[in-house]
PyMOL Python script that loads the backbone (N, CA, C, O; Angstrom):
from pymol import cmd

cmd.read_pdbstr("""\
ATOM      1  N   UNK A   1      -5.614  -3.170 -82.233  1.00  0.00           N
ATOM      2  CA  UNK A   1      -6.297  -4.185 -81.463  1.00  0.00           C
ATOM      3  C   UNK A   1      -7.587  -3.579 -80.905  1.00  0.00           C
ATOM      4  O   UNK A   1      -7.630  -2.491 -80.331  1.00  0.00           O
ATOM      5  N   UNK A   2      -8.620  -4.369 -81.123  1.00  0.00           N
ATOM      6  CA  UNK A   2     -10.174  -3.534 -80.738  1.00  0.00           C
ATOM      7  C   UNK A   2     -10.516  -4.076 -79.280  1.00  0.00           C
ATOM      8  O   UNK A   2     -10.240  -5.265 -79.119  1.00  0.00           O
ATOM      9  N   UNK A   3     -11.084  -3.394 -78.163  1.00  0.00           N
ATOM     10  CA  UNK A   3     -11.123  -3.304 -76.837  1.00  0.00           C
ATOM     11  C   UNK A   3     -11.915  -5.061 -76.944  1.00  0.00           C
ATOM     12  O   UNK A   3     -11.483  -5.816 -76.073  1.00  0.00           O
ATOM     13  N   UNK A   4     -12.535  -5.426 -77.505  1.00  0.00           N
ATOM     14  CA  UNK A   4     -12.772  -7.139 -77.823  1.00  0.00           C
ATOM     15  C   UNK A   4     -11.470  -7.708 -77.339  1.00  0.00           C
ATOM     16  O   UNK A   4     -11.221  -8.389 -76.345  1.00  0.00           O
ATOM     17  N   UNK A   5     -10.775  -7.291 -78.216  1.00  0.00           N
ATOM     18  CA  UNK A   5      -9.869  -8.389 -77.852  1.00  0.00           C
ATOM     19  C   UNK A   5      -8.344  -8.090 -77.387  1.00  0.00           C
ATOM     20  O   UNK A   5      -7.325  -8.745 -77.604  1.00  0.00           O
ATOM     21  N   UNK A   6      -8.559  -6.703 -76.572  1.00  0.00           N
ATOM     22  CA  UNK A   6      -7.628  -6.278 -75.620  1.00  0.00           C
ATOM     23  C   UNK A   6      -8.398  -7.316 -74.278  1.00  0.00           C
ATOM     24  O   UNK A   6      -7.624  -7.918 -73.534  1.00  0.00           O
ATOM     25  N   UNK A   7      -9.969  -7.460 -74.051  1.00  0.00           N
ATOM     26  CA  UNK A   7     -10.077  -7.907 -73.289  1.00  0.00           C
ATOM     27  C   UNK A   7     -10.307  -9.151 -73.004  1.00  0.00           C
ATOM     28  O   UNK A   7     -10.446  -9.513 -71.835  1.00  0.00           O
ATOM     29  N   UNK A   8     -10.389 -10.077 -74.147  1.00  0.00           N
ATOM     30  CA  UNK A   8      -9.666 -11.435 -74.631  1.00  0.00           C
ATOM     31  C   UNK A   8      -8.480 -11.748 -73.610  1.00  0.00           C
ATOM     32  O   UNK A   8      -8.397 -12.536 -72.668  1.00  0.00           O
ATOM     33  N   UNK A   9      -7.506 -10.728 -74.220  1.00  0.00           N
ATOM     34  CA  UNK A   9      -6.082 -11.288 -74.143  1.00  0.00           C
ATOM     35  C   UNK A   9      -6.080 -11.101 -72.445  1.00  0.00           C
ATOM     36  O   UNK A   9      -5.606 -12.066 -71.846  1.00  0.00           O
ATOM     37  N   UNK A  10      -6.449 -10.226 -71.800  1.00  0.00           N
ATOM     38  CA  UNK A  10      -6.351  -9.924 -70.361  1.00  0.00           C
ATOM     39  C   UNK A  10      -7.382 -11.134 -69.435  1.00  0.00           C
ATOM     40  O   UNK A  10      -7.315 -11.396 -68.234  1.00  0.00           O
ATOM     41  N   UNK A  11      -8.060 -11.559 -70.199  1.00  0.00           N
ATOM     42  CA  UNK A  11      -8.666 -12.899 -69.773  1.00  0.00           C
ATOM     43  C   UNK A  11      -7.554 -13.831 -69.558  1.00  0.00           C
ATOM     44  O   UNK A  11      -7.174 -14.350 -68.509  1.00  0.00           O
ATOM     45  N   UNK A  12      -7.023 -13.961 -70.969  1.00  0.00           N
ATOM     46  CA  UNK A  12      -6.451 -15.241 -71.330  1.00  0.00           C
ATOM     47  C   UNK A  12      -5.002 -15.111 -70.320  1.00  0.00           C
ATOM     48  O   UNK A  12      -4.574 -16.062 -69.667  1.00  0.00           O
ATOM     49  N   UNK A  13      -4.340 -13.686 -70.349  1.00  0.00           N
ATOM     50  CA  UNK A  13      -3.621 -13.841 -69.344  1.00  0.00           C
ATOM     51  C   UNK A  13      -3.494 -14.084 -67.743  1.00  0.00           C
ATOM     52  O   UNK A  13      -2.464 -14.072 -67.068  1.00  0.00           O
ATOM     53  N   UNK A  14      -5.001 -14.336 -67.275  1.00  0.00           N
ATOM     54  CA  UNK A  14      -5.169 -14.310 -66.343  1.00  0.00           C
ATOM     55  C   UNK A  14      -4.622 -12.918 -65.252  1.00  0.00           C
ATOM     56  O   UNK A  14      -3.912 -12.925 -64.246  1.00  0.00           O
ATOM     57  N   UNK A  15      -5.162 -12.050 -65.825  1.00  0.00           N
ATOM     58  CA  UNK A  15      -4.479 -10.707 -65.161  1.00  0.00           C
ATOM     59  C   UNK A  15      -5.155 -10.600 -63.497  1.00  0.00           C
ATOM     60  O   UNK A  15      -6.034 -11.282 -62.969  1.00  0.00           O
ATOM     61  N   UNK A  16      -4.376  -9.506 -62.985  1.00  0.00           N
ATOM     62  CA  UNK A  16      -4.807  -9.496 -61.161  1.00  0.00           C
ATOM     63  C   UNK A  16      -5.634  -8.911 -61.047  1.00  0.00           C
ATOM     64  O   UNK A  16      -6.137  -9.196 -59.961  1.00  0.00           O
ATOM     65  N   UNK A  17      -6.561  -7.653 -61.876  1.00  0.00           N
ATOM     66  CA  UNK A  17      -7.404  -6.405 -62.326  1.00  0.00           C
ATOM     67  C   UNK A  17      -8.705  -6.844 -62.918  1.00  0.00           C
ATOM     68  O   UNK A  17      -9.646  -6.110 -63.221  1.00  0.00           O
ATOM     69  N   UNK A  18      -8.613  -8.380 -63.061  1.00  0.00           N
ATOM     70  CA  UNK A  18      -9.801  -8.700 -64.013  1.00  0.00           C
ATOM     71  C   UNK A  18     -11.370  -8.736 -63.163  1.00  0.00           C
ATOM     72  O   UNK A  18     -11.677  -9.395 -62.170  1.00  0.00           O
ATOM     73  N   UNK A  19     -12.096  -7.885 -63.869  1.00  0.00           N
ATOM     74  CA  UNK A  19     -14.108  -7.158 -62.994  1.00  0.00           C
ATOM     75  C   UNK A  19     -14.274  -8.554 -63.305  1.00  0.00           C
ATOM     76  O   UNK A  19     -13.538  -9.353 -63.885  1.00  0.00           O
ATOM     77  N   UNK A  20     -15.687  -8.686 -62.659  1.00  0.00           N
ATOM     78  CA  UNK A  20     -16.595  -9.470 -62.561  1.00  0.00           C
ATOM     79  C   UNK A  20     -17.768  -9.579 -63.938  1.00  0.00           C
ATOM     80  O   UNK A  20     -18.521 -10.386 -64.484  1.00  0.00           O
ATOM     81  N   UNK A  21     -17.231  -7.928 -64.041  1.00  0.00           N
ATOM     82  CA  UNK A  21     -18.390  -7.581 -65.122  1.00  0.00           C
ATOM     83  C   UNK A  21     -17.556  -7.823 -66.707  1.00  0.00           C
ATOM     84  O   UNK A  21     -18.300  -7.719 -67.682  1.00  0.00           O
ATOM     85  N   UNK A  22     -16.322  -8.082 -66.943  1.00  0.00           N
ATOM     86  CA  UNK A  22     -15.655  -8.026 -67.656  1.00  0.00           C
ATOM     87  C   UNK A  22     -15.993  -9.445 -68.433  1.00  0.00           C
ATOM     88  O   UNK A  22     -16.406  -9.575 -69.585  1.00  0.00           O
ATOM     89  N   UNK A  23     -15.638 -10.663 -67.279  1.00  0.00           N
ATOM     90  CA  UNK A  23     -15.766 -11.689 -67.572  1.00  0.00           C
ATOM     91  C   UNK A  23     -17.354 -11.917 -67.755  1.00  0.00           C
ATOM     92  O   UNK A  23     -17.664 -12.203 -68.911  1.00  0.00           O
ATOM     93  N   UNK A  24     -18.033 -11.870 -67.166  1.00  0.00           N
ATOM     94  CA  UNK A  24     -19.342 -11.823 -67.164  1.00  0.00           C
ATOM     95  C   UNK A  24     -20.059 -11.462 -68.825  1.00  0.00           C
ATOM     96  O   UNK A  24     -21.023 -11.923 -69.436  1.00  0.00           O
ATOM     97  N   UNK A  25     -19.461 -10.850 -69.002  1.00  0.00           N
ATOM     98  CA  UNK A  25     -19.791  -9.667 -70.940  1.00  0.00           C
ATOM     99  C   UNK A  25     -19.530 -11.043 -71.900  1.00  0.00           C
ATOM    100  O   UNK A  25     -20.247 -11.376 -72.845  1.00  0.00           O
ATOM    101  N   UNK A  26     -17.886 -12.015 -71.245  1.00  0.00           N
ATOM    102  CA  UNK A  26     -17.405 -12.564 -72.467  1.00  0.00           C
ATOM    103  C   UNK A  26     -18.217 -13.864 -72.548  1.00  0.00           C
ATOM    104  O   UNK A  26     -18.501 -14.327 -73.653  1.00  0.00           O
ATOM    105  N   UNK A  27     -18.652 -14.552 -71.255  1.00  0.00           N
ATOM    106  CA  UNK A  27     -19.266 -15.417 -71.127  1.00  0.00           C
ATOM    107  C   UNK A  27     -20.436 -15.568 -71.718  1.00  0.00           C
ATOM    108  O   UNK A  27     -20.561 -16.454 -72.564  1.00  0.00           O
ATOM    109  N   UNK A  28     -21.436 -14.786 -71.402  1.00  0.00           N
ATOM    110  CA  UNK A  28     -22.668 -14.364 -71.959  1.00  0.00           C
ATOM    111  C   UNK A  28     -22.495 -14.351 -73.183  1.00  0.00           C
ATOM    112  O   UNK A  28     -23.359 -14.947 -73.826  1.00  0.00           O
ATOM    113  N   UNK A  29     -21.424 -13.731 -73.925  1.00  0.00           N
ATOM    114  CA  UNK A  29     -21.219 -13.570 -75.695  1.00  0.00           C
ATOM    115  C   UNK A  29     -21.037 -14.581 -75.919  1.00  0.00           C
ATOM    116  O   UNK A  29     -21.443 -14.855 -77.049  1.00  0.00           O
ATOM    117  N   UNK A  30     -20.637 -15.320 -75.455  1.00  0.00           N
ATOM    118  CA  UNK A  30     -20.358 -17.405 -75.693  1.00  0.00           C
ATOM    119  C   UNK A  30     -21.400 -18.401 -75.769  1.00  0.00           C
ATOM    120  O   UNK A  30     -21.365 -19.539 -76.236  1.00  0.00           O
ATOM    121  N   UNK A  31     -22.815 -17.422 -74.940  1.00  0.00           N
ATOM    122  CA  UNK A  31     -24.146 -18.294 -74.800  1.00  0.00           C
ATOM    123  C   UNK A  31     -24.309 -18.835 -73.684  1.00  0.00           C
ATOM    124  O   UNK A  31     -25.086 -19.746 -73.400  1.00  0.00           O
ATOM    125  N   UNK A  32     -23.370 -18.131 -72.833  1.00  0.00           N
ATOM    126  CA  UNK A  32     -23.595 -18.680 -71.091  1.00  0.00           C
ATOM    127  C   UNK A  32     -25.307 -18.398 -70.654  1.00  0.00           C
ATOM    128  O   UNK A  32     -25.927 -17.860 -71.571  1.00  0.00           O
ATOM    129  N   UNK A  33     -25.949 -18.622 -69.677  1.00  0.00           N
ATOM    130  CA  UNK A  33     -26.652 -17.631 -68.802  1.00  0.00           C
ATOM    131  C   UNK A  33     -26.201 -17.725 -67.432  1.00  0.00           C
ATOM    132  O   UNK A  33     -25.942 -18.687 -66.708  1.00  0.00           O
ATOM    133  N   UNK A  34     -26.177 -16.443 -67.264  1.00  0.00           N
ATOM    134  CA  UNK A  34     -25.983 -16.109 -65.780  1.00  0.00           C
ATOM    135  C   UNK A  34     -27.245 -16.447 -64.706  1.00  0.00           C
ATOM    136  O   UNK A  34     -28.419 -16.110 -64.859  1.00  0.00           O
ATOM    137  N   UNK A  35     -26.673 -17.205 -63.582  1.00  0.00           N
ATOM    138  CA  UNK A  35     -27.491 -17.447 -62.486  1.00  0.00           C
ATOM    139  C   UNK A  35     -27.480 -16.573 -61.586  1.00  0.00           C
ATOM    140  O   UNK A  35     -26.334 -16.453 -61.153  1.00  0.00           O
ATOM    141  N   UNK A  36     -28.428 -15.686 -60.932  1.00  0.00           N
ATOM    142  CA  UNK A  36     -28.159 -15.044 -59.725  1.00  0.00           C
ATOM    143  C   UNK A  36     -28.037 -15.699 -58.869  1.00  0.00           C
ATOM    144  O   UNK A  36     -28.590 -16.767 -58.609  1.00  0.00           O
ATOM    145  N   UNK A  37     -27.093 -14.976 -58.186  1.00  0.00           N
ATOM    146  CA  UNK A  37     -27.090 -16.112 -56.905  1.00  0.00           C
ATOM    147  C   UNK A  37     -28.105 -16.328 -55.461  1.00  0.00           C
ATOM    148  O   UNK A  37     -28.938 -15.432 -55.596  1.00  0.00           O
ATOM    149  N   UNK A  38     -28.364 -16.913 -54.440  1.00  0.00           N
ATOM    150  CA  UNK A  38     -29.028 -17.381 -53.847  1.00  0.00           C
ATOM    151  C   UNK A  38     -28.899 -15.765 -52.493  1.00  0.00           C
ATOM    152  O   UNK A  38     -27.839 -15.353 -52.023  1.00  0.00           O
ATOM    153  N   UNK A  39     -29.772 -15.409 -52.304  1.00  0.00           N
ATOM    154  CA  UNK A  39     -29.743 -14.951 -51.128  1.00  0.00           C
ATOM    155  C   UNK A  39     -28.794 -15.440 -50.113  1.00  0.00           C
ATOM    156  O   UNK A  39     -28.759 -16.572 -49.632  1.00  0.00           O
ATOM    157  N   UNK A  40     -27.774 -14.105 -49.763  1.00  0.00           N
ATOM    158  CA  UNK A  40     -26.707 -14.371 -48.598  1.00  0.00           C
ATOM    159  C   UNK A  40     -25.321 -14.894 -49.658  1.00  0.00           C
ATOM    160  O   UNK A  40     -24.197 -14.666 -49.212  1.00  0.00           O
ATOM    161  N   UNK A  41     -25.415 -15.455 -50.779  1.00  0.00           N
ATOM    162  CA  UNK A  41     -24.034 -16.099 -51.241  1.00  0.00           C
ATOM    163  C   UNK A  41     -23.751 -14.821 -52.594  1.00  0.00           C
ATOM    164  O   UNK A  41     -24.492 -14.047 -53.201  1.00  0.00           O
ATOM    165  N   UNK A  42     -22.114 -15.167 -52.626  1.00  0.00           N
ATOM    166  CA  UNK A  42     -21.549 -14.100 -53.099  1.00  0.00           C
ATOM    167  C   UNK A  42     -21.267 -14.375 -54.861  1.00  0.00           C
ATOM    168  O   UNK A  42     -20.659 -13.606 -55.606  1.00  0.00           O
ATOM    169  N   UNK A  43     -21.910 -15.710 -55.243  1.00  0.00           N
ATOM    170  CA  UNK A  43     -21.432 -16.293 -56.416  1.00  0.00           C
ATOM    171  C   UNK A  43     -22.379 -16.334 -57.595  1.00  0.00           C
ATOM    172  O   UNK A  43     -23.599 -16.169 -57.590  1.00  0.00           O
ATOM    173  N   UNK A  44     -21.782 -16.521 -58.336  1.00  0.00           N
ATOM    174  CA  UNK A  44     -22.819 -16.536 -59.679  1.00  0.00           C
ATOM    175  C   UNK A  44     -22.735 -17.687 -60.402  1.00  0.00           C
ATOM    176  O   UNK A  44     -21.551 -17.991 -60.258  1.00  0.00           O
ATOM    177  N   UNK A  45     -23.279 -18.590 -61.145  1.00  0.00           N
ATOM    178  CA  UNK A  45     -23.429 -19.350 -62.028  1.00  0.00           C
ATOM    179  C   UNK A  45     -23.566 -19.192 -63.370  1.00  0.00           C
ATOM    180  O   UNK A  45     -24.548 -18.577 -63.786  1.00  0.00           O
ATOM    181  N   UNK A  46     -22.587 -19.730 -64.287  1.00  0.00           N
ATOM    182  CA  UNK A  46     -23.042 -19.669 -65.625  1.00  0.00           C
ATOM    183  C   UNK A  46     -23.443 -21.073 -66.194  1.00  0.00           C
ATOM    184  O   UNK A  46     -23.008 -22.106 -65.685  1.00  0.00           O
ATOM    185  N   UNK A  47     -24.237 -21.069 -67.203  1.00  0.00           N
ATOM    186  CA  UNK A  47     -24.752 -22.670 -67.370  1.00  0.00           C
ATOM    187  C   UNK A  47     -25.019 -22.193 -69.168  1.00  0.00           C
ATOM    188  O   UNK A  47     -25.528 -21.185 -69.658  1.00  0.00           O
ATOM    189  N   UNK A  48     -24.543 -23.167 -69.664  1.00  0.00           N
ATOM    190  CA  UNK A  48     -24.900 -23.754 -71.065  1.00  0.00           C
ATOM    191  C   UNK A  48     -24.862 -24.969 -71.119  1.00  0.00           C
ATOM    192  O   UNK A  48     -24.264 -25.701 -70.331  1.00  0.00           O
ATOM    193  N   UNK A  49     -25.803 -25.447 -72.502  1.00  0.00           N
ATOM    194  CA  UNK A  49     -26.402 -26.734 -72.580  1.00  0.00           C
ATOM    195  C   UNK A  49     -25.232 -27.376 -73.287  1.00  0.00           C
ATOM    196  O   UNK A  49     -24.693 -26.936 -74.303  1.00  0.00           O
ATOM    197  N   UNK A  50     -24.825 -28.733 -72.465  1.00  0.00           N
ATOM    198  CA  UNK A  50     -23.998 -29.557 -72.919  1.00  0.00           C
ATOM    199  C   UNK A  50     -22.470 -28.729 -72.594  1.00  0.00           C
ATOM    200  O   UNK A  50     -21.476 -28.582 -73.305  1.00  0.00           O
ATOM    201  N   UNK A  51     -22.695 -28.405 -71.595  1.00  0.00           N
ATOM    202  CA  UNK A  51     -21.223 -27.621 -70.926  1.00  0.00           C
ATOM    203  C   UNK A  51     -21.076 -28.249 -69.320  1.00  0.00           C
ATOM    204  O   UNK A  51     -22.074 -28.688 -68.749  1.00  0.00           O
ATOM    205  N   UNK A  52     -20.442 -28.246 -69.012  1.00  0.00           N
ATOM    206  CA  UNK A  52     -20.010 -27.817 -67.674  1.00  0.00           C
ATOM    207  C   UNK A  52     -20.331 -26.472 -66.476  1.00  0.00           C
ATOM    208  O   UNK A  52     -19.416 -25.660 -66.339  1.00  0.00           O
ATOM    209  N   UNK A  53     -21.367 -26.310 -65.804  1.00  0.00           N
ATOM    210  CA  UNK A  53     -21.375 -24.872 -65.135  1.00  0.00           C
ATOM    211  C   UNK A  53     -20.085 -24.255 -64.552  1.00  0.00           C
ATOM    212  O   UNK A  53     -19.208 -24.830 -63.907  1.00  0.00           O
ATOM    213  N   UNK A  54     -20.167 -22.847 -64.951  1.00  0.00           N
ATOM    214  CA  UNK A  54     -19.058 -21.811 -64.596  1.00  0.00           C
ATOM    215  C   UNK A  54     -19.141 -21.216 -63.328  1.00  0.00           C
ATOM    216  O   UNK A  54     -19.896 -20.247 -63.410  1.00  0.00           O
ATOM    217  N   UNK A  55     -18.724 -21.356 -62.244  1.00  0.00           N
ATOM    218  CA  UNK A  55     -19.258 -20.685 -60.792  1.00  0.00           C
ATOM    219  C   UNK A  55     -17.970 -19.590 -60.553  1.00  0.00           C
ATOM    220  O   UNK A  55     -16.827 -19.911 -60.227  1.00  0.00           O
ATOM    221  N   UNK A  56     -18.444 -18.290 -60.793  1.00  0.00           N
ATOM    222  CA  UNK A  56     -17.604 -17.158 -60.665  1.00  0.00           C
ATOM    223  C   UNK A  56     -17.785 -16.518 -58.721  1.00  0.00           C
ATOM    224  O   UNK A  56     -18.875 -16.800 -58.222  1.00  0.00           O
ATOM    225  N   UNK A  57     -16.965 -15.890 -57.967  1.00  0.00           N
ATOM    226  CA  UNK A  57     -17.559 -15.086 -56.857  1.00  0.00           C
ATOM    227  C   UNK A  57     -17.288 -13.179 -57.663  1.00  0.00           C
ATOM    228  O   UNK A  57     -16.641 -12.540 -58.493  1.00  0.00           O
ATOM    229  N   UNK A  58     -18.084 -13.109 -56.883  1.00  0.00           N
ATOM    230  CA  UNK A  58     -18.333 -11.468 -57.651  1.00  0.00           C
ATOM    231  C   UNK A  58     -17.235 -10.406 -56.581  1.00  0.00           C
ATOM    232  O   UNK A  58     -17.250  -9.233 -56.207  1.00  0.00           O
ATOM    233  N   UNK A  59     -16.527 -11.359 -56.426  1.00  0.00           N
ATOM    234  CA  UNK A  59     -15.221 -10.149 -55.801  1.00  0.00           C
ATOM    235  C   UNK A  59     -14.689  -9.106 -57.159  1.00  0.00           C
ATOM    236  O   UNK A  59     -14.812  -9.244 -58.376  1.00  0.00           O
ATOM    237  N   UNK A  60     -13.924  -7.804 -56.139  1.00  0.00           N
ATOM    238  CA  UNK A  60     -13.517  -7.069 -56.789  1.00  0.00           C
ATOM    239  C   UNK A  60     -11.648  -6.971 -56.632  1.00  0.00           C
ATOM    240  O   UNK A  60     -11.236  -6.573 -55.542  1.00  0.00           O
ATOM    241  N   UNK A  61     -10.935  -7.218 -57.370  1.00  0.00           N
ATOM    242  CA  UNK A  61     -11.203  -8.037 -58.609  1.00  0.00           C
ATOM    243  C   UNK A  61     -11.131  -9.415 -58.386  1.00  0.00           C
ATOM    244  O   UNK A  61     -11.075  -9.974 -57.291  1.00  0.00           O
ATOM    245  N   UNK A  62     -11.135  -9.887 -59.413  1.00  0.00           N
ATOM    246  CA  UNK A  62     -11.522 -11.674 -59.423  1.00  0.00           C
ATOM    247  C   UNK A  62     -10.324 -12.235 -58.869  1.00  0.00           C
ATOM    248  O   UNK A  62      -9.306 -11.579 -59.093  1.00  0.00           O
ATOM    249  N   UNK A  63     -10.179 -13.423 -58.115  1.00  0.00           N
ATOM    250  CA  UNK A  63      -8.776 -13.821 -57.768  1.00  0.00           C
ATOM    251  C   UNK A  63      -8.780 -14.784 -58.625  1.00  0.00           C
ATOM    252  O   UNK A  63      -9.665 -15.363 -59.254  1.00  0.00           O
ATOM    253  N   UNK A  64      -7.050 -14.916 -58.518  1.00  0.00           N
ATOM    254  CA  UNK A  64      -6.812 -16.089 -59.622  1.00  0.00           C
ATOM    255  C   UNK A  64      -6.776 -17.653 -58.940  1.00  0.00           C
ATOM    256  O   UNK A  64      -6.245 -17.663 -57.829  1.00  0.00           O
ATOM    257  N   UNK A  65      -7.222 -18.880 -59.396  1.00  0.00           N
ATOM    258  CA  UNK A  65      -7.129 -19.767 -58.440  1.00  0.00           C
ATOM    259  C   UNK A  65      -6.509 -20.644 -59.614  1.00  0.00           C
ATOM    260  O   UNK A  65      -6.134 -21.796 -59.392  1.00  0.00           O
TER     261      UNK A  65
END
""", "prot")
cmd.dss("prot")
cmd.show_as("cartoon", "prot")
cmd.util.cbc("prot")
cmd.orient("prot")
């Protein structure tokens, strides 16, 4: 299994360990762009055309909701 898609599957399982930067890598490979976020806020935006925006917080690690 190639670290691709060891980190696929740890997505998909929704693991407790999962970076910011992890998800961030897979999104972007999908054709996201990342929004910085606004002075003072802790969140990021992903946006593609004819999607829905992705609003991540850049905690360490990500919580699951």
């Amino acid at each position: 299994m190639s670290k691709w898609d060891k980190l696929l599957a740890k997505i998909l399982s929704l693991s407790n360990d999962l970076r910011f930067d992890e998800l961030s890598k897979v999104l972007e490979s999908y054709g996201y762009v990342m929004k910085a976020p606004k002075l003072g806020s802790s969140h990021c935006t992903f946006r593609k055309d004819g999607k829905n925006p992705i609003t991540i917080p850049k905690n360490k690690p990500i919580k699951k909701v």
